[in-house]
Each structure stands twice: as structure tokens, then as C-alpha cells.
C-alpha positions in Angstrom: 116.1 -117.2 -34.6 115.5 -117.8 -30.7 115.3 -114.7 -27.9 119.0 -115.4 -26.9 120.5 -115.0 -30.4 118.0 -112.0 -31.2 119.4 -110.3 -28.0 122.9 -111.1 -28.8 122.5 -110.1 -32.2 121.5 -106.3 -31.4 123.6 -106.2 -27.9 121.1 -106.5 -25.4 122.6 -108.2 -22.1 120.0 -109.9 -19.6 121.9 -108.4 -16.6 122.3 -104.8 -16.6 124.9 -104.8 -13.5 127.3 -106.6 -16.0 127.6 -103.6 -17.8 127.6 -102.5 -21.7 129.6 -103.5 -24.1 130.3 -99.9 -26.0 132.3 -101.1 -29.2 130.6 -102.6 -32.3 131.3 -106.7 -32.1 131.9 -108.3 -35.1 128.5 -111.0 -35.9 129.6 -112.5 -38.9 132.4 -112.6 -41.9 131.7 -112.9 -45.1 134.0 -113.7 -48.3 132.6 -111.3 -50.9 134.7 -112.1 -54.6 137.7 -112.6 -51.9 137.3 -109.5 -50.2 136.3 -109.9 -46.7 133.2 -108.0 -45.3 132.1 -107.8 -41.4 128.9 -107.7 -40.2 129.3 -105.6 -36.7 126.3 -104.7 -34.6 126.1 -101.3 -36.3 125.6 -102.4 -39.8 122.5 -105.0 -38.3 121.3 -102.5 -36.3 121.2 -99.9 -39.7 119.4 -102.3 -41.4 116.4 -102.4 -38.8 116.3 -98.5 -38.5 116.4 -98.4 -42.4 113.9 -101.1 -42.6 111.4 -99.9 -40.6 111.7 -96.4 -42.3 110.8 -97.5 -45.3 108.0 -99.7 -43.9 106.5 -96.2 -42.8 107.3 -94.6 -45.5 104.8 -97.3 -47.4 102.3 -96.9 -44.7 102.3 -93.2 -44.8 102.5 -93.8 -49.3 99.1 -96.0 -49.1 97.6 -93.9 -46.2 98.0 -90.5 -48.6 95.3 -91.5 -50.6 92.9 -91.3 -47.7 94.6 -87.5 -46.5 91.2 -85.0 -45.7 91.4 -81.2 -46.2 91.2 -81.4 -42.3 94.0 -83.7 -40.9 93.7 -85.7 -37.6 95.5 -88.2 -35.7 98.1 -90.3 -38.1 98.1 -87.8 -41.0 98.3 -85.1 -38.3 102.0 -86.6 -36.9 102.9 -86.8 -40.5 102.1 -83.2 -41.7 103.9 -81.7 -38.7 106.7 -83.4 -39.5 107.0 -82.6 -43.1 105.9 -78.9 -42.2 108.2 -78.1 -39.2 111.4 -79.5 -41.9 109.9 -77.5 -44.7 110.7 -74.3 -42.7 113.2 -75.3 -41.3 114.9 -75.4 -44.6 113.4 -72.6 -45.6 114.5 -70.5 -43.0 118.6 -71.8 -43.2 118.4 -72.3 -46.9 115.2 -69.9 -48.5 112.6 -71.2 -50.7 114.8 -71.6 -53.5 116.1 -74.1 -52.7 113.5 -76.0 -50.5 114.2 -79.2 -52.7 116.9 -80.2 -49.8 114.2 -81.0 -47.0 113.6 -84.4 -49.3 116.9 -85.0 -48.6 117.6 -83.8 -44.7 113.9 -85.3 -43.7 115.7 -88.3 -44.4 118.2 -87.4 -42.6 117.1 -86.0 -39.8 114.5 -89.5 -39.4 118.0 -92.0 -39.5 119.8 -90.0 -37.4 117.4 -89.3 -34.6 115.7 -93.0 -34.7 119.7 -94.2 -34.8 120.2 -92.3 -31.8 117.2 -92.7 -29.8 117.7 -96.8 -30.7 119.7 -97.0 -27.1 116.3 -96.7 -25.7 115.3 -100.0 -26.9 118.7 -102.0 -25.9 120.0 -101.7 -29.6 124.2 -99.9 -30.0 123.6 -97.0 -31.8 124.7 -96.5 -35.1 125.8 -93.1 -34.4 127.9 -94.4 -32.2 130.3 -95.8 -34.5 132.6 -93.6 -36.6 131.7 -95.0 -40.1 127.8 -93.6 -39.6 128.6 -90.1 -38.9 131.4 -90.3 -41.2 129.3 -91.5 -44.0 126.9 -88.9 -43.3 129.1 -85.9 -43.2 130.6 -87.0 -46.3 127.4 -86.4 -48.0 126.7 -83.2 -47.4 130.9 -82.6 -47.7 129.9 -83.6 -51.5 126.6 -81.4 -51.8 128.4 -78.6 -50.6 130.8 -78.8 -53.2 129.0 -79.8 -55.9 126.5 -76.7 -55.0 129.2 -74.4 -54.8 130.8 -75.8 -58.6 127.6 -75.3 -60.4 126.1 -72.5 -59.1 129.4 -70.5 -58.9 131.6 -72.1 -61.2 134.6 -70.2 -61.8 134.5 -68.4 -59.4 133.9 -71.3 -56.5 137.9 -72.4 -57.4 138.6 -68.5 -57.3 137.6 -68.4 -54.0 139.9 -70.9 -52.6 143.4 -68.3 -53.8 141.5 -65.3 -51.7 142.5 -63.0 -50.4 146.1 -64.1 -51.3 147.3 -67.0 -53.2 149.4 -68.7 -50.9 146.4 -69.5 -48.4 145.5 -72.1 -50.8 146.8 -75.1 -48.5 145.3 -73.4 -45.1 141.3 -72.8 -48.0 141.9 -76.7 -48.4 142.6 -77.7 -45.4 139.8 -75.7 -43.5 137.4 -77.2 -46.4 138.9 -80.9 -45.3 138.4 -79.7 -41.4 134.5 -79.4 -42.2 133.1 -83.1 -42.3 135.2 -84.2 -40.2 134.2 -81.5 -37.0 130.7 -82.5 -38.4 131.4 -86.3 -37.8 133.3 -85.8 -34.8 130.9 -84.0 -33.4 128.1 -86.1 -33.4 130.0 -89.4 -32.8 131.5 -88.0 -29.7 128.4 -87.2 -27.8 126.7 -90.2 -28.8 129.6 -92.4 -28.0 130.5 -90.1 -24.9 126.8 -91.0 -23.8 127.0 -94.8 -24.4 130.5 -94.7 -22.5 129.0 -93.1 -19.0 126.0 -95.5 -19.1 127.8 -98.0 -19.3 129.8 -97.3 -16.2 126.5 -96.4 -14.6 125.1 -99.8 -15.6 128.4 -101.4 -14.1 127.7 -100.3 -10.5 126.0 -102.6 -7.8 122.6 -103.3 -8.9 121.2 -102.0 -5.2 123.4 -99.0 -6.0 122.1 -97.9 -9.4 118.5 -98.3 -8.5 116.3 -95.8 -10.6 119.4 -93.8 -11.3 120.2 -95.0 -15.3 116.6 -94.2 -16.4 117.4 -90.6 -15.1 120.5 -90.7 -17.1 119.1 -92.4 -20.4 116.4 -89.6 -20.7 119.4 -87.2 -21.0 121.9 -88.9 -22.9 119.4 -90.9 -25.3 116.3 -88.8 -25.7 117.7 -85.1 -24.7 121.3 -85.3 -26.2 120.3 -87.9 -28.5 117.7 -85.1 -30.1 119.9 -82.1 -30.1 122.4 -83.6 -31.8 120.2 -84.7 -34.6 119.2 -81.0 -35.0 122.9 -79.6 -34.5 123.9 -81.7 -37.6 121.2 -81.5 -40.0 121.2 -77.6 -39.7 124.9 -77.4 -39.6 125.1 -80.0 -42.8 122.2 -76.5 -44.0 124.4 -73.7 -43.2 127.7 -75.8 -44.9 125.8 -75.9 -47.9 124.3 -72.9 -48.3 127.3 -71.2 -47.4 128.8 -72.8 -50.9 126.0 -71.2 -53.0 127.2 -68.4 -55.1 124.0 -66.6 -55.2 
């Protein structure tokens, strides 16, 4: 694979006064048992995020072994980060049930690399409705299956209070929840990708200096909050289920 396909491959155009494309193309279609599957710039650019995840998370797996009582540089980054999630799900979920930061350190890593990818001329996966969707679905299904088996009877009790009849308006306010969790992130990500690229399609001599301004906010500073909004919203949505 040359430059020129790698750049077309991940949506990286040569000329930034020709502007961004903001929708996901479609690279490839493939015939799966007759069922026709697209490969779009998002699902490529998932992989790489994904790929190089795990390619740390083997580095940091073979580095553990050399770990001192005392940590410095590599082992330093890596502790923080482990730490500053630990408490962070501590502190929305309690101790109990501190077994969730496995799950939203995860997270939190393939959302924030997936928004911060922009930087580096890939199209965000966060960008495109089937990420956030997928994502909010997940903790849609944690938060139920939390509430069923530590609750139980009365988790499907809850949904006739304070009066039977509320039952449609208890459904649809549970049905309202991943998808004002999806929304939300999709929007300001997309939102973000859609002024640049208007930024990017002014006069060259015109938007001199001014899109790097605009990519630290939209990439790095938006881009960051988000990734916090959700995984301590996705915290509160769960624990919120928990009976006890």
C-alpha cells in the first residue's frame, strides 16, 4: 500500500483549502454468506485505534514484570492512569463495585484516542452514529442487567410507580437514556468535525494559523470532556439501577 492510498484510506486530503469530507465514505463491499458488508472510513479507522490499544496493552503486560516499588517514567504514565479511573469509579460507583473501571478504562482509552484521532488526519469514529450508539447500548444493557439481579422483583416493580399507568412514560424515559447518551457525544464530535471543515474550506491566505487554534478546542479540549461526560454518565446510569 503506497502514501496515496494510505491517505485516502483514513481521509487525509493533501490540500487543506479543499476542505474535509465529514461523512464516513464507503472503501470497500464485501459479500459475506450474501449479505452485504461496507467497509467505511470509521470501521478502518476502529481497527487502528483498537489495534494499537491492544499493542500497548502487551507492552504495558510484558513491561509489568519489570514494575519497582518506586515507579518512574513508563510505569509512572501507566499507574496514573489506572489510579485516577480507580477513583473515579470509586467515587460515582463506591468500592463495591470497583470491578467496572476494567470495563470503563477501556472505555474511556477508545473513546478519547477515537476522538483525539482528528489530530492526526484520521475521521473520527465518534463521529459516526453507529460508535456512540454501540457504546451507549452497552452500558443501556449493564444498567439493566445490574438493576435485574441486584433488585429483582422489585427492579420491574419500579417501572408501575408511583401509579400504574406511567408504565409507557417508565419505558420510554428508560429508551430516552442511550440514546441522549449517544446523541450527545456524536453531536459534539460531529458538530466539531462540521465547523473545521468550513474553516479548512476558506482561502488558504485566509485561514492562516487559525484551524490549529480551532483544533486544540474542538479535538483535544471538547474532544476530552466528552470522553469524561460519557464514561461518568454511562457510571451514574448504572449505579442509579443498583438496588442496594
Amino acid at each position: 500500500m503506497n502514501l496515496l492510498m494510505l491517505k485516502k484510506l483514513i481521509g487525509i486530503v493533501d490540500n487543506p483549502s479543499e476542505g474535509f469530507d465529514i461523512t464516513s465514505k464507503v472503501l470497500a463491499k464485501i459479500n459475506i454468506g450474501g449479505q452485504e458488508v461496507w467497509l467505511t472510513q470509521t470501521v478502518v479507522t476502529t481497527w487502528v485505534i483498537m489495534a494499537a490499544l491492544i499493542i500497548f496493552a502487551l507492552i504495558v503486560r510484558i513491561k509489568l514484570s519489570s514494575f519497582k516499588e518506586k515507579p518512574d517514567g513508563f510505569q509512572n504514565i501507566v499507574e496514573l492512569g489506572i489510579e485516577n479511573m480507580y477513583k473515579l469509579v470509586v467515587t460515582c460507583m463506591t468500592e463495591k463495585y470497583d470491578y467496572f473501571g476494567k470495563w470503563f478504562f477501556g472505555l474511556f482509552c477508545f473513546i478519547l484516542c477515537s476522538n483525539l484521532s482528528g489530530l492526526l488526519g484520521f475521521r473520527a469514529p465518534t463521529a459516526d452514529l453507529s460508535t456512540t450508539v454501540a457504546a451507549a447500548l452497552a452500558t443501556f444493557v449493564m444498567m439493566h442487567f445490574m438493576g435485574i439481579v441486584t433488585g429483582k422483583a422489585s427492579y420491574f416493580k419500579g417501572y408501575i410507580e408511583p401509579v400504574p399507568f406511567l408504565l409507557p412514560l417508565n419505558i420510554v424515559s428508560e429508551i430516552a437514556t442511550p440514546i441522549s447518551l449517544s446523541f450527545r457525544l456524536f453531536g459534539n464530535i460531529m458538530g466539531g468535525m462540521a465547523i473545521m471543515s468550513l474553516i479548512y474550506s476558506l482561502p488558504r491566505w485566509l485561514n492562516f494559523g487559525i484551524p490549529a487554534v480551532f483544533h486544540v478546542y474542538f479535538d483535544v479540549f471538547a474532544g476530552c470532556i466528552q470522553t469524561v461526560v460519557f464514561v461518568m454518565l454511562s457510571m451514574t446510569f448504572i449505579k442509579d439501577k443498583i438496588a442496594d
